[in-house]
N, C-alpha and C positions, 0 to 999 in steps of 0.2 A: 553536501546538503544543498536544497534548492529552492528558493523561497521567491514565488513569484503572484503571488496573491494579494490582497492591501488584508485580507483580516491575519496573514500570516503575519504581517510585519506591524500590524497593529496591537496585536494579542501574543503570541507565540515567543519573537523576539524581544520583549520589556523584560519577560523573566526570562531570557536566557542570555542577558546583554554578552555573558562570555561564552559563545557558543556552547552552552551546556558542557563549560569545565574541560573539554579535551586538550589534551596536552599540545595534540597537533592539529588543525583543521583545514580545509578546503571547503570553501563553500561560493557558491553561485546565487546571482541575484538573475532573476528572470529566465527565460527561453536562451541560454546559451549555444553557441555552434559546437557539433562537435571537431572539426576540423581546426587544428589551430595552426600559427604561424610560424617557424623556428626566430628565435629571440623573443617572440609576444611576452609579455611581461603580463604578470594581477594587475588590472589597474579598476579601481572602482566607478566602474561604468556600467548601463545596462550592457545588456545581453552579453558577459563578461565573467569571469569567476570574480568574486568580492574580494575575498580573502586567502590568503594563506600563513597559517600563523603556526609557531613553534612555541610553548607558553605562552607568555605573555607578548614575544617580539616577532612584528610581523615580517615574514621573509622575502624578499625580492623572488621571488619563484618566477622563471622563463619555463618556454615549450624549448625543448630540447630539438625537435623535429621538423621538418617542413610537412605541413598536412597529417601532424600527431594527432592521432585519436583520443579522445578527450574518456573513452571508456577505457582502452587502455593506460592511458596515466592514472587513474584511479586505482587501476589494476597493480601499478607500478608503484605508486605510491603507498599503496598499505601492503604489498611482501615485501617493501624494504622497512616498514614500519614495524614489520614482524619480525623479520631478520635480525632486524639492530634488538628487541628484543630479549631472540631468545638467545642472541649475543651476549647480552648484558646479565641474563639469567632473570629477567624480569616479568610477572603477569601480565595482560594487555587485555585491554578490549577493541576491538575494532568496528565500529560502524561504516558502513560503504553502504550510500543508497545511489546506487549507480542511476545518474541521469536516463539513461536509454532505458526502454525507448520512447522516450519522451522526445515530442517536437523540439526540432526539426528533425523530419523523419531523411537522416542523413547516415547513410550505412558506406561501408569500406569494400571498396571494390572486390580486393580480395571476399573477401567473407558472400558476398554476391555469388561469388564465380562458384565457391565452393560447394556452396548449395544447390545453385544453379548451372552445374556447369555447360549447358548447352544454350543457355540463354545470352542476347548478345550484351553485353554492360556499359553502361556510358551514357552521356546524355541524349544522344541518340541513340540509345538502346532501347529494349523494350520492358528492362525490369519496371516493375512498378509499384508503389508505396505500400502494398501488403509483402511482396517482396524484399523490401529495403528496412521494415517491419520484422520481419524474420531474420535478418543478417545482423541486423541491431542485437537480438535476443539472442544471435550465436556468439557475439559480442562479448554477452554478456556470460554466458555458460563456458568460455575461453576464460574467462576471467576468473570467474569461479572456481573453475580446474585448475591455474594457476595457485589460488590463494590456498587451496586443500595440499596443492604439491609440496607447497611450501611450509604450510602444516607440518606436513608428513618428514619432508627433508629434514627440518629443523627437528624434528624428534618431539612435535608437540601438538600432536594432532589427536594423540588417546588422551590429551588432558585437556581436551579443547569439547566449548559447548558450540557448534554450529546452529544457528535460526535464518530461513531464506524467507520469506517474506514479500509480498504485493503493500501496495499501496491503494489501488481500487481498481476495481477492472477494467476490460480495455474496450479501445472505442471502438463505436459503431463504423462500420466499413473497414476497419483493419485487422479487428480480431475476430475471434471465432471463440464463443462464449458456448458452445454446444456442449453437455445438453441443457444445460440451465439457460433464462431468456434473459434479456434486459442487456443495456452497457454501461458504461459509465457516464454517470450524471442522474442515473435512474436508481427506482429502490427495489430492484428487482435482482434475483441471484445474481446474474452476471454482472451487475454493476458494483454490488457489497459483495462478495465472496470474493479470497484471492487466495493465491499459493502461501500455504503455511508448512514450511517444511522443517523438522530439527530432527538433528544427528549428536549424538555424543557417544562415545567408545562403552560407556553401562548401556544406554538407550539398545543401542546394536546387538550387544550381550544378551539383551533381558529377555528369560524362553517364554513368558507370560505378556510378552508385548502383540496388543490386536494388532491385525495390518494393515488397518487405518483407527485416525480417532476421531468416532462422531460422535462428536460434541464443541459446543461452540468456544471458540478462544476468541483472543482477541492482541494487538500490538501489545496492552496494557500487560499483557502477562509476560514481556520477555525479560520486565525486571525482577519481580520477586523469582521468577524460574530460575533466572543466569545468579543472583545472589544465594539460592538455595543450592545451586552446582557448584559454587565455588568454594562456601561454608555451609554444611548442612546445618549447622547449629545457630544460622542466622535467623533472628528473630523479626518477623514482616509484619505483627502491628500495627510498630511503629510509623512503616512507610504509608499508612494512609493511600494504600494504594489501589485501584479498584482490579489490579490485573490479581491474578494466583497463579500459586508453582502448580504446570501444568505436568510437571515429569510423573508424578505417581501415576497420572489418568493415563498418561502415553506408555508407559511400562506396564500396565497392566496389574497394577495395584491397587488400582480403586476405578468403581465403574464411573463412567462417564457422568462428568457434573452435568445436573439438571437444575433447568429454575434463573440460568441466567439470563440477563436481560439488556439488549444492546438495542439502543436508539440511533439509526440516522438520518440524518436531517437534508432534503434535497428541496429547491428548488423548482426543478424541473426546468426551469427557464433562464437563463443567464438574462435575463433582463428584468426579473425580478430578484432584490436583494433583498426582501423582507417576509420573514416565515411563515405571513400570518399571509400573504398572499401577493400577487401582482399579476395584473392585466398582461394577459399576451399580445400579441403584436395585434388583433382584429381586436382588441380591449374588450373582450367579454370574457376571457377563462381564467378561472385563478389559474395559478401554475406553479403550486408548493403542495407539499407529505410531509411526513412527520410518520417515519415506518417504524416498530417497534418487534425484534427477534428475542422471542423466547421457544429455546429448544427448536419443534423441528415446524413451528407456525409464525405466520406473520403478519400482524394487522397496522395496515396503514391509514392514518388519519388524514383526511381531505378537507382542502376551503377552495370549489371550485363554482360559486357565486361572486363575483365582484360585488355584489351589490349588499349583499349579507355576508361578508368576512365572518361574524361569530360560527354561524350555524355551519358544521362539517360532517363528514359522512365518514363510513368506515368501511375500507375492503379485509377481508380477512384471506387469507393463502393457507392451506395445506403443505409447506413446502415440499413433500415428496411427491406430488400429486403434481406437481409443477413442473418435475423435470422431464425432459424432451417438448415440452406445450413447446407452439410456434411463440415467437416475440408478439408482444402487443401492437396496436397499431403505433402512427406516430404521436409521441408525446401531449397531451393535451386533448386526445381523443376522448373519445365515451368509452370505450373499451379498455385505457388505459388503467384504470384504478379498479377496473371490475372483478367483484369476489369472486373466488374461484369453486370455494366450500362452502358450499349451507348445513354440510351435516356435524358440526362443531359450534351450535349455537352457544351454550355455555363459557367454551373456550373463549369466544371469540367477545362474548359479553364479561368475560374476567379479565379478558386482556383490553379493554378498555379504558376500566375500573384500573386497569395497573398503570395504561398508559397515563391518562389525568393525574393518578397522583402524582408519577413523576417530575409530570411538570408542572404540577404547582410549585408557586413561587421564582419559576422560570420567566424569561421573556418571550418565550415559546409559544406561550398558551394564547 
C-alpha cells in the first residue's frame, strides 16, 4: 500500500489507524525506489516502505538481495502468504497493489533486454522512459503469473475470486490511452477508465457470460462481490456500501445495470487545491471539474472565471462518440471542456439536475 498525498494521510489513514485489519502488511510512505539494498532494513523514513507488520508486532523485515526488486518482493511476499495458507488449510484474501509503475520510473535490466532485445541497456544506453514503462508492466504481469501458478499449485485457484484492477490512467508521454482521449489528472476517458478484470472458476464456466461487460463498475464493488463469492447467503444491506455484487451482470444473468452514477473530482491544476476553483499560473483561468458518468454520457461542470467563482458552465460528452476523437488541447485551453453533443439536450439538462442535487450539502458546490 502506498500513500503519498497529505489528503491520503489526512483522511484515509484516521479510519484505518490499523491498516485496514490485515493480518500481514507492507506498506510505503511516498515515491519509494524500487531497487533495494541487501540488509536495508523498514525504517520509517520517506521514500522508504513504512511498515511491515504481522498482527499486531512489527517485524524487522531486511532486503534479502543486493539491487532486489521491490515488485518482485511483493510478488514474493504474497505466494508465501498463500502458501503458508493453504498450508494451514485456511481462507485468505490477498491485496497487492503493486507500486509499478509508479515513479520512479526504474525497470530491471533483465526485463529491458527481454523486450527489447536488440536495444542497447544501461545508462548509456538508449532505452528510454516509455521503454522502462513497459518493462515495469512486464514486471508486473511476471508477478501476476506467479501468484495464479501458485493458486493453481496449491490446488486453490477454482476456489479463488481474482479482481485486476487500475487505479487511474496513465500519464501523458508514457502511455498510450488510444482510442479513448485524455491522461491522468484529466476527466476524460483515458484519465478515469482503467483495467477491470475478474476471473473465477463459475465466471469461466458460465455459457450465458457476454465477452465483455458494458456497464459501469467501480473499486467500491469488489467488496459486496468478493463477500457474495464466498457466502452466497451473505446479506449486503447492512454494509452501507455504495459498490454491488457485480458477478450476476458479468455472468450473464442480468442485463447490465443502468442509472448509475460516479462523480470525479479534478483539479486540472496541481496548483490549485480548492474545487471551487484556482488561478493558473497567468492568474486568469480557473482550473477545476466536477465530471459526473452516468451510463454511456458525461457532463462536466466548470468554474473558469476567476472572477465569478459561482457562475459555471456545462460540457456534456456522448461517450461513444468520443472514442478515437484526437486529445484536447493542453489543459486550461478553450477547447478543453468543450461539448461534444448538442443533440442530447434533455440528457444533458437531467444530468445537471442530478449533478446539483448531488451536491447539495457537500463542500463541493
Amino acid at each position: 500500500m502506498k500513500y503519498h498525498h497529505p489528503v491520503e494521510k489526512e483522511i484515509t489513514i484516521p479510519y484505518h489507524k490499523e491498516f485496514l485489519d490485515f493480518d500481514e502488511f507492507l506498506g510505503f510512505e511516498a515515491v519509494t525506489n524500487y531497487f533495494r539494498k541487501a540488509g536495508e532494513k523498514v525504517t520509517p523514513r520517506k521514500n522508504s516502505p513504512i511498515t511491515y507488520r504481522v498482527g499486531s508486532k512489527k517485524i524487522d523485515f531486511q532486503f534479502k538481495k543486493e539491487g532486489e526488486y521491490l515488485t518482485d518482493t511483493l510478488t514474493d511476499l504474497s505466494v508465501d502468504f498463500i502458501e503458508r495458507c493453504a498450508e494451514d488449510k485456511k481462507p485468505f484474501f490477498v491485496y497487492i497493489p503493486f507500486n509499478a509503475p509508479h515513479a520512479p520510473i526504474q525497470a530491471k535490466p533483465e526485463d529491458l533486454k527481454t523486450l527489447f532485445p536488440k536495444r542497447k541497456i544501461g545508462k548509456t544506453g538508449k532505452d528510454n522512459n516509455r521503454e522502462r514503462i513497459m518493462a515495469m508492466v512486464h514486471a508486473v504481469d511476471r508477478g501476476v503469473g506467479r501468484i495464479i501458478k501458485t493458486l493453481e499449485k496449491t490446488g486453490q485457484l477454482d476456489n479463488t475470486l481474482i479482481i485486476f484492477a487500475g487505479d487511474n490512467g496513465g500519464e501523458q508521454n508514457l502511455s498510450l490511452s488510444y482510442p479513448m482521449h485524455g491522461f491522468k489528472h484529466e476527466p476524460f476517458d483515458g484519465g478515469i477508465r482503467v483495467p477491470y478484470i475478474v476471473w473465477s472458476k463459475s465466471l469461466q464456466n458460465s455459457e450465458s457470460k457476454p465477452d465483455y461487460y458494458d456497464g459501469l463498475v467501480s473499486l467500491c464493488d469488489i467488496l459486496p462481490t468478493s463477500l457474495k463469492y464466498v457466502d452466497p447467503s451473505t446479506e449486503l444491506a447492512s454494509l452501507k456500501s455504495d459498490g454491488t455484487d457485480i458477478m450476476p451482470y458479468l455472468m450473464g444473468k442480468e442485463p447490465p445495470l443502468k442509472g448509475r452514477a460516479y462523480i470525479n473530482l479534478r483539479t486540472l491544476n496541481h496548483r490549485s487545491n480548492t474545487w471551487k476553483g484556482g488561478r493558473d499560473t497567468k492568474g486568469k483561468t480557473i482550473g477545476s471539474c466536477i465530471a459526473l458518468l452516468v451510463d454511456d454520457c458525461k457532463l462536466m461542470r466548470l468554474a473558469q472565471d476567476s472572477k465569478k467563482q459561482e457562475e459555471y458552465s456545462y460540457a456534456f460528452h456522448h461517450l461513444p462518440n468520443m472514442i478515437g476523437k484526437d486529445r484536447p488541447k493542453a489543459a486550461l485551453k478553450e477547447d478543453y471542456y468543450e461539448s461534444t453533443d448538442n443533440n442530447h439536450p434533455e440528457k444533458k439538462k437531467a444530468m445537471i439536475k442530478q449533478l446539483e442535487k448531488l451536491l447539495e450539502g457537500t463542500n463541493l458546490d
